[in-house]
C-alpha positions as CSV (number, residue, x, y, z in Angstrom):
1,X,9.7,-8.5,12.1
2,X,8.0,-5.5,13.2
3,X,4.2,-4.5,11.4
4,X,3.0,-1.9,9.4
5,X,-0.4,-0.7,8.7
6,X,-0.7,0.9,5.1
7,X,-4.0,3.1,4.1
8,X,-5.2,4.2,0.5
9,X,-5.7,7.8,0.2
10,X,-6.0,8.1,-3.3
11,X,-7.8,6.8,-5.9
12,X,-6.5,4.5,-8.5
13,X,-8.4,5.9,-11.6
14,X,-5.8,7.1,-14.3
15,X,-2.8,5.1,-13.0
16,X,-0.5,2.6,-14.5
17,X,-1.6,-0.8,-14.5
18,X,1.9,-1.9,-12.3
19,X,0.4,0.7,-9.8
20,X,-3.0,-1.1,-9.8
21,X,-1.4,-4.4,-9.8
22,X,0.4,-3.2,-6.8
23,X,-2.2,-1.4,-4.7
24,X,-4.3,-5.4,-5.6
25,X,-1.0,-7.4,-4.2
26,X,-1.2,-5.5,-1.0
27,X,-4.5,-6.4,-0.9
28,X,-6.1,-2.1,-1.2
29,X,-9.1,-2.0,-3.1
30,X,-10.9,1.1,-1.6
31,X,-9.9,4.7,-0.5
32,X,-9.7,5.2,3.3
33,X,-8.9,0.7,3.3
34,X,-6.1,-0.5,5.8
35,X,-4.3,-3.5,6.1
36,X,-1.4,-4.6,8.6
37,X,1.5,-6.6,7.4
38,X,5.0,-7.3,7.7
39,X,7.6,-5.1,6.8
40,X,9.8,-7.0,4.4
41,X,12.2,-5.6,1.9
42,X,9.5,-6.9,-0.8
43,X,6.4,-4.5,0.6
44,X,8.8,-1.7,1.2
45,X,9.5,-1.7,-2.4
46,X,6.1,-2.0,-3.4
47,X,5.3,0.9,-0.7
48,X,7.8,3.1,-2.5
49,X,6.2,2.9,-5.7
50,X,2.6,3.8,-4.6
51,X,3.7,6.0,-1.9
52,X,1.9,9.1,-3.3
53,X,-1.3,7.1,-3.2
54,X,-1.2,5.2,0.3
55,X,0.0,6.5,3.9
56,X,2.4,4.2,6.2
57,X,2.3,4.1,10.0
58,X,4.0,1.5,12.3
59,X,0.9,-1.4,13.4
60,X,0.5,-1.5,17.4
């Protein structure tokens, strides 16, 4: 499976607690954080939920 690398752009002050949750399963805990991982049909969903909050680039 090909890699993605996902960054927080936005803060997570006045969001939902199943965005927070979210943003803490994929392992973001800070603005401007990255982290690489698989791109399954489980972290695309969770992806699609925060999208306003995080940018997603293919990993090299």
């Amino acid at each position: 499976m090909s890699k993605i690398k996902i960054t927080q752009v936005k803060s997570v002050i006045d969001r939902s607690k199943r965005q927070k949750a979210t943003m803490q399963a994929l392992g973001l805990k800070k603005i401007r954080q990255s982290v690489v991982v698989e791109q399954t049909p489980q972290i695309k969903g969770m992806v699609s939920k925060i999208s306003h909050l995080v940018t997603v680039e293919p990993a090299d």
